[in-house]
C-alpha positions in Angstrom: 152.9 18.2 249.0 150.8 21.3 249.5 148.5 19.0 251.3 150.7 17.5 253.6 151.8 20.7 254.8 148.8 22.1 255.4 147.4 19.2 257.3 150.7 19.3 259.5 149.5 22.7 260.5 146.1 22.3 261.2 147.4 19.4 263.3 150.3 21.9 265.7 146.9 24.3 265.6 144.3 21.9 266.5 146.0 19.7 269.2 147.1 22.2 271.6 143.0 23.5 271.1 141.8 20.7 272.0 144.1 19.1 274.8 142.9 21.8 277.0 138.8 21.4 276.0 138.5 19.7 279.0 135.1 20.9 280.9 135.6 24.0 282.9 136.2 24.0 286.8 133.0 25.5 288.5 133.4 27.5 291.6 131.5 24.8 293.7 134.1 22.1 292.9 136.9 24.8 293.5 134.9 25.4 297.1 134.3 22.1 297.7 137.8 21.0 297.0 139.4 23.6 299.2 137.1 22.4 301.9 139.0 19.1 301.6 142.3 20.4 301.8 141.4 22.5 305.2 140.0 19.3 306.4 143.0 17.4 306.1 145.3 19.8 307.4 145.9 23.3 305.0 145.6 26.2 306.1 145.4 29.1 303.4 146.1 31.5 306.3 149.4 30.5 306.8 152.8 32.5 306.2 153.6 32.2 302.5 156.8 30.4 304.2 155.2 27.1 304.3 152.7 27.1 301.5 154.2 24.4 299.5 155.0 21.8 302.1 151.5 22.8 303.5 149.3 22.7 300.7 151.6 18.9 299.5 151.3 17.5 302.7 147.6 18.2 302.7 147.2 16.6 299.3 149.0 13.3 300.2 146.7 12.7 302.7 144.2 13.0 300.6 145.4 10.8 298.2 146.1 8.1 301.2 142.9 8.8 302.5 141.4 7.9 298.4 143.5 4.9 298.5 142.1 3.7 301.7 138.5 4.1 300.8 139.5 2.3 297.1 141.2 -0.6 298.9 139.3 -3.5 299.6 139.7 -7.5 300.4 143.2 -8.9 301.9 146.5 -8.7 300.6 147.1 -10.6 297.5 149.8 -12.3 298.9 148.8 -14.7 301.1 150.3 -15.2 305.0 151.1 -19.0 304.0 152.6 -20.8 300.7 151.6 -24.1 299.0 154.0 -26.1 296.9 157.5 -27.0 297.1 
């Protein structure tokens, strides 16, 4: 029983430890990434009045723009039907 509880424990320890191993952030990516956002429409310098909306909007067109360029071939439905 003794066992069981202390494995329980190392498991709440270790989890939470190792979840958030994840490889650090260097300052170039944090640069480069920034560099995105101003591209696609944030600007840092703005009254903190708009911050969200400004920094969201920026990131969805990013993420159109990323499923745009991972987007390839037609539609999967075609324009025409066989069958019945």
């Amino acid at each position: 029983m003794k066992l069981l509880i202390n494995a329980v424990c190392a498991a709440v320890i270790l989890v939470p430890m190792l979840s958030n191993a994840a490889e650090p952030v260097t300052r170039a990516q944090v640069i480069a990434e920034l560099e995105q956002l101003e591209a696609a429409g944030y600007n840092p310098g703005v009254a903190d009045d708009s911050y969200p909306e400004n920094l969201e909007q920026a990131q969805a067109v990013l993420q159109q723009r990323k499923n745009v360029a991972t987007s390839y071939g037609s539609d999967a439905r075609g324009t025409t039907q066989s069958g019945h």
